[in-house]
N, C-alpha and C positions, 0 to 999 in steps of 0.2 A: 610617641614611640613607634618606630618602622614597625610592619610586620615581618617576620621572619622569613629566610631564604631556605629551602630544605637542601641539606645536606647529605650532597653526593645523590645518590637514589635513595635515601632515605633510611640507610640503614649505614651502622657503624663500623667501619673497615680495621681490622690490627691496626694500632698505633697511630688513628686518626685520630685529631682533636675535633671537636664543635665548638665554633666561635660562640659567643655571647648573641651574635645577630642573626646564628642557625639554628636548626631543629632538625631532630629526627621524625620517621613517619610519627602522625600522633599516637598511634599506638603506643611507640616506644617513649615518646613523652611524656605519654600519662605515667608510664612504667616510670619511668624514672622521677617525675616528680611526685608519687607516690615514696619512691623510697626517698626524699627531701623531709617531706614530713615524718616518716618515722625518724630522722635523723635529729629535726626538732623536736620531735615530740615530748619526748620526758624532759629535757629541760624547759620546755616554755608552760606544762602543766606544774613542775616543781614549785619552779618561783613563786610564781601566785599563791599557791599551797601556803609557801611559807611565811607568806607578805598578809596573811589573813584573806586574798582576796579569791575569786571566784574563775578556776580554770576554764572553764565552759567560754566563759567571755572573755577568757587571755587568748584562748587558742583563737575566738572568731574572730579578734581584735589582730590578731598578730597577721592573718590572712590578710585583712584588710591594708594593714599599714604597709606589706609586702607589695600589694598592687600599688600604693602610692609610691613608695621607694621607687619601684620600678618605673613609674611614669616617672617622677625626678629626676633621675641618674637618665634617662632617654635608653635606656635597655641596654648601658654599656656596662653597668655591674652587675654582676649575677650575686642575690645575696638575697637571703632570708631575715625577714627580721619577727625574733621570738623575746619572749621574757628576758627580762636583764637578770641577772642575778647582783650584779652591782647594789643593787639598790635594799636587797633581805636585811641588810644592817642599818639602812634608812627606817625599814618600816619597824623593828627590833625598837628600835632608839627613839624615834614618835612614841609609839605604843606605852616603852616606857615611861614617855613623860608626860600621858594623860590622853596622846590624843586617838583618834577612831579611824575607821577605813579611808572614810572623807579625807577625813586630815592627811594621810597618808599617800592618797592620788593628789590631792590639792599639790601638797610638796611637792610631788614627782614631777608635775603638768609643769610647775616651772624650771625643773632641770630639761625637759622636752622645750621650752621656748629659750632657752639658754645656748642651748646646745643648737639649736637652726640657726641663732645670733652667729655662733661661734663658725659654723657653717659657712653663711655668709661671709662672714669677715674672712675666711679663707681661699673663699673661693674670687673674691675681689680683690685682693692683698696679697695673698698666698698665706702659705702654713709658716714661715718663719717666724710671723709676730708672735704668734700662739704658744711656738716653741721657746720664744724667748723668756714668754711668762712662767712658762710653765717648762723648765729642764727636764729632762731624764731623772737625775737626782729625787726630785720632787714628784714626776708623775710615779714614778713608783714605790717612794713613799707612801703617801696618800693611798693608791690601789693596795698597797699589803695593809694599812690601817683600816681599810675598808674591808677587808676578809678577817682579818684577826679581831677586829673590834665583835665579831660574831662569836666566841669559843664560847663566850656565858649563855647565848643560846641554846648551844649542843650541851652544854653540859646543865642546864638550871633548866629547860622545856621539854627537849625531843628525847634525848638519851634517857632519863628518867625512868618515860614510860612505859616501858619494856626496854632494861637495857642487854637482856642477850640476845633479843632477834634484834635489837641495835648493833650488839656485836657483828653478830652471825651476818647480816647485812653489808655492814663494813668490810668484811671480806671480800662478800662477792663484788664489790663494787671495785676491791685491790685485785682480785682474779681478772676479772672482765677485762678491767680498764691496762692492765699488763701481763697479762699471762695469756689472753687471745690474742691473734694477728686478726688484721682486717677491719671490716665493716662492724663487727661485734662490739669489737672494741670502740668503737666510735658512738655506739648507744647505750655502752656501760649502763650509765643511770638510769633509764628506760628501762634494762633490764633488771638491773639490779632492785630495781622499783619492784617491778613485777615477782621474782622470785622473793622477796622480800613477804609482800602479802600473801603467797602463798604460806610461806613458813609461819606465817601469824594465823592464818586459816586452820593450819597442821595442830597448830600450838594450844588453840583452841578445842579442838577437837582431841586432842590426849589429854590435856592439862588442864580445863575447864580455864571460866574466867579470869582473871589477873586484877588483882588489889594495888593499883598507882592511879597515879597520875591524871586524870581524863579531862584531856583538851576541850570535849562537847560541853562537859558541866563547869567545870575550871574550878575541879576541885580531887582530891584523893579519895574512890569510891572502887567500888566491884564492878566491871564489865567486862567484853568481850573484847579481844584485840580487833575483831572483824564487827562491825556493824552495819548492816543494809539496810537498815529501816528506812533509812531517805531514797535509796537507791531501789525500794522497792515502790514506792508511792511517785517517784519521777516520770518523767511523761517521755516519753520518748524522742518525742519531737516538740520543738517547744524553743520559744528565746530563753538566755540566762531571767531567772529572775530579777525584776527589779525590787531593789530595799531598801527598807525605813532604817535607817540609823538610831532614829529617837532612843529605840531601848536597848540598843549597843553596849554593850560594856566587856571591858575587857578581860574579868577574869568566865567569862562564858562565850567567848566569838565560835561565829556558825564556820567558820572559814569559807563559805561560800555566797561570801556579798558580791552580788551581783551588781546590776546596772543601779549608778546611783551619783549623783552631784559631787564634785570635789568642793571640799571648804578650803578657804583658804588661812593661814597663820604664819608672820612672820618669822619667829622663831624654827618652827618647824622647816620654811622652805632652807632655813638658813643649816640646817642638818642637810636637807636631800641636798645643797647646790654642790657641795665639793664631787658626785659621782659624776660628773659633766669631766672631773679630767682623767675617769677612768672610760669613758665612752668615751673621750677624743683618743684614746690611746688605745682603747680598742679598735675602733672603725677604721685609725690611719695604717693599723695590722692588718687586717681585714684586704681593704682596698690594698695596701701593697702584696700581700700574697695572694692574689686573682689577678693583680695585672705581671707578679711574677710568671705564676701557672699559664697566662692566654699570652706572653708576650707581649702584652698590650700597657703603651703608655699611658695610666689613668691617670696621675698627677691632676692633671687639668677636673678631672671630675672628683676629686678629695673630698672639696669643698661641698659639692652636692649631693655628696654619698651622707657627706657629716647633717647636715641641711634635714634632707631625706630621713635621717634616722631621728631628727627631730622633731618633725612633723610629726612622722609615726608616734610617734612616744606624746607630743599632743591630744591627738585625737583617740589615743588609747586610754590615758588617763583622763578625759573630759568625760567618759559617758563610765568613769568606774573600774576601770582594769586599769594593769600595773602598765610600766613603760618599756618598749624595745629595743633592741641593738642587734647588729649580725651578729651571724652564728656560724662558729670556727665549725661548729660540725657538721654544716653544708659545704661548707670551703672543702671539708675532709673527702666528702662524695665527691664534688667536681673534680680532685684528684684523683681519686678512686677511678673514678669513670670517664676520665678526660671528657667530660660532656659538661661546656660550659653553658651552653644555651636556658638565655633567661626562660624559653617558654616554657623550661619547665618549673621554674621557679614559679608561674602566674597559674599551673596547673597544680603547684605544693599549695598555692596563698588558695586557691578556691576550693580543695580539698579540707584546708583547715576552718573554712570560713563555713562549711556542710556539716563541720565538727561542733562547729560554735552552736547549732541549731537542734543538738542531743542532750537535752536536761541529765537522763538518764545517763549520758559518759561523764558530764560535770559532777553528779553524785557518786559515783565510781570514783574518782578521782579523787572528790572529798573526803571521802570515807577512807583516805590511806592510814595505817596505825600509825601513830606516833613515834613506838620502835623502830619500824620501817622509816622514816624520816628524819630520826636519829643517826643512824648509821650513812645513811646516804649523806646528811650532810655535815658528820664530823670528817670526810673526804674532803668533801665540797668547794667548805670554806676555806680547809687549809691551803686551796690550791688558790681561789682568792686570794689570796694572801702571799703566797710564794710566787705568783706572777708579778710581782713587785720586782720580786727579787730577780725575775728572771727580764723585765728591762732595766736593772741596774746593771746586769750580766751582758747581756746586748751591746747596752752604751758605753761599757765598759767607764765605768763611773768607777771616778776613784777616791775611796775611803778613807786614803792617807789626810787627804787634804781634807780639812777642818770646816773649811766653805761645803763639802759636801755631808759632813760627818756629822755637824751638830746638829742641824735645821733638822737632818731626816731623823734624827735621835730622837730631840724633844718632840717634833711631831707626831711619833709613831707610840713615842709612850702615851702621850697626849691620849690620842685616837683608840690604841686597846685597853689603857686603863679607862677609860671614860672619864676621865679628870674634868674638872666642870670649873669655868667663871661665871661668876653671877654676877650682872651687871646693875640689875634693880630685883625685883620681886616678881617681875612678871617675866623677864626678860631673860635668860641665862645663856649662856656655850658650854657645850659639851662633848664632848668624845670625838665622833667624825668632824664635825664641823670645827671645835675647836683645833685639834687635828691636824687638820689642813689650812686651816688659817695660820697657824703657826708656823708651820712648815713653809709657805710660799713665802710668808711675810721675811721671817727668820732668814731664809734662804738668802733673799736681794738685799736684808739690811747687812748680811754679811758678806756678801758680794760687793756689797758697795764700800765696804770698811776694811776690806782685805787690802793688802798688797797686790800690785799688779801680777806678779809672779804664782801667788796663791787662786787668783780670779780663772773658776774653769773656762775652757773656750770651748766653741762645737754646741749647737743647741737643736740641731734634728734627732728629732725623735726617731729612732729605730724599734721596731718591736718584731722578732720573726714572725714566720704564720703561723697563726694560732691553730692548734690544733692539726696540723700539715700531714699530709697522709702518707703512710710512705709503704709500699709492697713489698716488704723484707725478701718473702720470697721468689718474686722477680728479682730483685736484686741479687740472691743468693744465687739464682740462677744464671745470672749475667756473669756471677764471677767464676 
């Protein structure tokens, strides 16, 4: 990867952009890839939260995979790569069917080696084959059965255990995320996080204890909405923990398993592999809305963006943390800030990798209430889910026709009912994975049985940019 040219004298002119391959003075770079990370930050602490695993080691993992991204892509995409959330209904759906944190990276590790396949294959082939497998119709199928397959989460775990600062949460997070203009809005969760715990803190302290639910013991008892007892015996500086699984079980998970060996299980990987075509359908957003913003034809580097974000999602789930993918909320800032320049992206990735090395911010983080977690992600997932809908709206896929109508139908009930085939005793399908299995398959056999006339045409994927930042009031001003 070049090293950068600095740009202009080194500071930011009205209405300049900075290429991918500029930099401002570093002063202003640190500045700004400081506000990178806070723009990841609460989503790439959430997920892990939610996936049982240990944020402390998502955030250093996530820095890390960012420096590899970056040397992949040779410094022509600017992109952070933080927790997926794609994958909360992977680990949901394991969980349920027996298995542990291991089980849960093991599966991920190989949508991370699927996804570099896929990579590959695009970048030597191109994207058309990819898209022929996998339509519009279908990728967005799958992506809303992947968010909706999550509602017995929010409703049977989080919401439960404290459901009015569940409530009370869910608002701020509908205030933030539409009722602020700007950069606020683009950290909603983050915030919403935070004011969250505070209200649980407040809650505590007028109302004493609260009688539900308690995720530590994984049982209905008397506690506090706020608990620091781990956050007060954490070290300040320090690696994530590493952990024994042995006495693992799931109705008492620590939520902060740290460094630890993925296992592997067929069945299992066979739930995580369908979120490989909600990453393809991320990342080809992603890379098209950065090479829309820099004017820059990235096509040619698609294929290593996809590659890249595999790799990442590898090496993240080999040593114990969850797996990667860009983040629309960085994309949000490069708009924001017309400052495309990766060096600050490698000063966001070693900001969070300084992050990874505070026991004490990982127990912070563990310690979030339930309620608080609840309300943030009865939003969450529903938007999961409606990003389905919104590249069926794109592709403008059409529902009349029956070749699109039925496949996404039975798949999608498939996927949120959790409707299960059991193939022997040891072996079963269920929910996501059956799912989508149904859906691709369903899709081509009826593709192939249709009449010529009924057979959709057009197989590029379009997805807007995710997340795309827009300054209303510039704009306002412009008119």
């Amino acid at each position: 990867m070049a090293l950068w040219k600095l740009h202009g004298n080194g500071n930011l002119e009205p209405g300049a952009v900075v290429a991918p391959d500029e930099r401002l003075g570093w002063g202003k770079t640190v500045g700004l890839g400081a506000q990178h990370v806070v723009a990841m930050f609460g989503a790439t602490f959430v997920f892990p939260l939610l996936m049982g695993l240990n944020p402390q080691l998502a955030v250093m993992m996530s820095g890390i995979a960012t420096l590899v991204f970056l040397v992949v892509v040779q410094g022509r995409v600017p992109s952070y790569l933080g927790s997926s959330a794609s994958f909360v209904g992977v680990a949901a759906a394991i969980y349920g069917a027996g298995g542990n944190p291991a089980s849960v990276t093991g599966a991920m590790l190989w949508v991370g080696v699927l996804l570099f396949m896929v990579g590959l294959i695009i970048h030597f082939m191109g994207s058309g084959v990819v898209h022929k497998v996998l339509p519009p119709v279908v990728t967005g199928a799958v992506v809303m059965l992947i968010g909706f397959n999550l509602a017995p989460v929010v409703a049977n775990v989080y919401w439960p255990q404290d459901q009015w600062i569940a409530f009370l949460t869910m608002i701020v997070v509908v205030v933030l995320s539409v009722g602020v203009r700007g950069f606020v809005s683009r950290i909603a969760i983050f915030l919403s996080l935070l004011v969250g715990y505070v209200l649980s803190f407040v809650a505590d302290k007028m109302f004493g204890p609260i009688t539900s639910y308690n995720a530590g013991t994984g049982k209905v008892d008397t506690h506090l909405r706020v608990d620091w007892t781990n956050v007060a015996n954490a070290d300040w500086v320090g690696l994530p923990p590493v952990t024994d699984l042995a006495h693992w079980t799931l109705n008492a998970p620590t939520n902060v398993v740290g460094f630890h060996l993925p296992q592997f299980n067929l069945a299992f990987a066979l739930i995580a592999l369908p979120v490989v075509i909600a990453l393809i359908a991320e990342n080809t957003g992603h890379v098209k809305a950065v090479a829309e913003m820099t004017g820059t034809n990235l096509d040619k580097d698609m294929g290593r963006a996809i590659a890249a974000d595999g790799l990442g999602s590898v090496l993240a789930t080999a040593v114990g943390a969850g797996p990667t993918t860009t983040y629309a909320e960085n994309i949000g800032v490069m708009a924001a800030t017309r400052v495309y320049s990766t060096a600050a992206y490698v000063v966001a990735a070693i900001v969070a990798i300084l992050f990874g090395f505070s026991p004490k911010f990982g127990a912070v983080i563990s310690a979030t209430p339930g309620g608080v977690l609840g309300g943030i992600t009865v939003v969450l997932y529903g938007m999961i889910g409606l990003l389905g809908a919104k590249i069926w709206k794109e592709n403008k896929v059409d529902f009349g026709n029956p070749v699109n109508l039925v496949p996404a139908a039975a798949g999608i009930i498939m996927g949120i009912g959790n409707v299960s085939l059991q193939f022997s005793k040891d072996f079963t399908l269920s929910g996501i994975a059956l799912g989508t299995i149904v859906t691709v398959v369903v899709y081509h056999l009826a593709h192939a049985l249709a009449p010529k006339e009924l057979r959709p045409t057009g197989t590029a994927l379009i997805v807007d940019a995710p997340g795309a930042y827009v300054d209303e009031d510039a704009e306002e001003n412009k008119a």
